[in-house]
N, C-alpha and C positions, 0 to 999 in steps of 0.2 A: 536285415540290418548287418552291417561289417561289423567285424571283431576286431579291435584297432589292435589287437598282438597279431592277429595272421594279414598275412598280406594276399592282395585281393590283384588278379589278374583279368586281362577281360582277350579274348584273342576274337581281331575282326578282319572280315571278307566281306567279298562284294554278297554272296548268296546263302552265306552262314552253312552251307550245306556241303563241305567238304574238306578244305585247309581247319578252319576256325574249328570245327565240328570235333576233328581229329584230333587237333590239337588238347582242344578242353578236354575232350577222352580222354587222353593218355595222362594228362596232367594230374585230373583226378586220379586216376586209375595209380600214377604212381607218387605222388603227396600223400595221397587220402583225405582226411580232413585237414594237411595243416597248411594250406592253402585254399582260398578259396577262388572256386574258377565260374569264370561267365565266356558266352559267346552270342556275337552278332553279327549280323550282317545289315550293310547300307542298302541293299537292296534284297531281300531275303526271297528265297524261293517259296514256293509250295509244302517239298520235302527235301530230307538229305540223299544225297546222290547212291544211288543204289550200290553202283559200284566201289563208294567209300564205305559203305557197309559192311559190305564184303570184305575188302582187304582188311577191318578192323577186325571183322568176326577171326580172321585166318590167326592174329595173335591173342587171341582169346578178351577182346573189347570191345563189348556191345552196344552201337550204338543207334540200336533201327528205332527205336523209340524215343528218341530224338527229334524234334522238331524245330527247324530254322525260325529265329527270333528277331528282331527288327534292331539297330541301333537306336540305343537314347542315348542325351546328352547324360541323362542321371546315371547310367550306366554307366561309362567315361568315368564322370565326377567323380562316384564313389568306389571307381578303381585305385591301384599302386601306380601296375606297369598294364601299358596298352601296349598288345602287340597287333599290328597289322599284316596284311597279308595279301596285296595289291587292291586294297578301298582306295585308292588316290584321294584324295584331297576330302573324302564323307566323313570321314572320322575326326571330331569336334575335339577341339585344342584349350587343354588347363591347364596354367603352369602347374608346376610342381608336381605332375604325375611323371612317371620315365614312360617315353615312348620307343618302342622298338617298331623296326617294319622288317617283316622276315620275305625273302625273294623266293618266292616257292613257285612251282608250276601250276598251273592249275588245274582239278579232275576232272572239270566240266566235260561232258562229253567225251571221258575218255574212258577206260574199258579196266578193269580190274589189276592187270599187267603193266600200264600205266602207270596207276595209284600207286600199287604196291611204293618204287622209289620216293618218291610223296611222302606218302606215310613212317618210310624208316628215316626220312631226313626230319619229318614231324617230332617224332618220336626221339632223337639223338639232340636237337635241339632244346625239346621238353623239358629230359634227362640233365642237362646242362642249366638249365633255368630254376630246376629248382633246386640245382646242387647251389645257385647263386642266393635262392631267396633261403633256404634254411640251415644251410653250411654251418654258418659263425652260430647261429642258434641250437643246434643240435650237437656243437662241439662243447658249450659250455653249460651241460647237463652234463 
């Protein structure tokens, strides 16, 4: 169940196993609890990409225990802000959520060296998202 004071993100990919994966990482990893993070994919894989393991393990974010998740529409619904991450057209439309669609490369099939860029743009973006979602909230404490 959502906390109607935090705000609820959802970050989506084609195979939930790389971009989206990363992303919810680091989100948690640097919110904590005062955000609450989901991730999907419109067509989700198996597992998450080995090599995006790796480059998260390198900044100390774990995420081999991870498992790629399927999109719902309930997902969506009971999101803020949907961020996507080249779904094209899979990711189901509510008014009144904010949707972002962030231009990333993809790691599929690409090799550690790769990711790494991937991942610090994941990451530098994150950083900025949630300076936007809890900014004005953290300044009037």
């Amino acid at each position: 169940m959502s906390d109607p004071e935090k705000p609820s993100v959802l970050f989506v990919c084609v195979h939930n196993a790389g971009r989206s994966q990363m992303a919810a990482a680091f989100l948690t990893h640097i919110a904590g609890d005062r955000i609450e993070v989901r991730s999907a994919g419109s067509a989700p894989a198996e597992h998450v990409n080995p090599a995006v393991v790796e480059a998260m393990a390198e900044v100390d974010v774990d995420i081999a225990a991870e498992i790629p998740k399927a999109l719902t529409a309930e997902a969506v619904q009971t999101s803020d802000v949907v961020i996507t991450m080249g779904c094209g057209d899979a990711c189901p439309y509510f008014p009144g959520k904010t949707y972002l669609d962030w231009k990333l490369d993809d790691p599929a099939g690409q090799g550690v060296a790769a990711v790494r860029p991937i991942r610090d743009e994941i990451r530098t973006r994150v950083q900025s998202l949630v300076s936007q979602l809890t900014g004005p909230a953290d300044r009037r404490q």
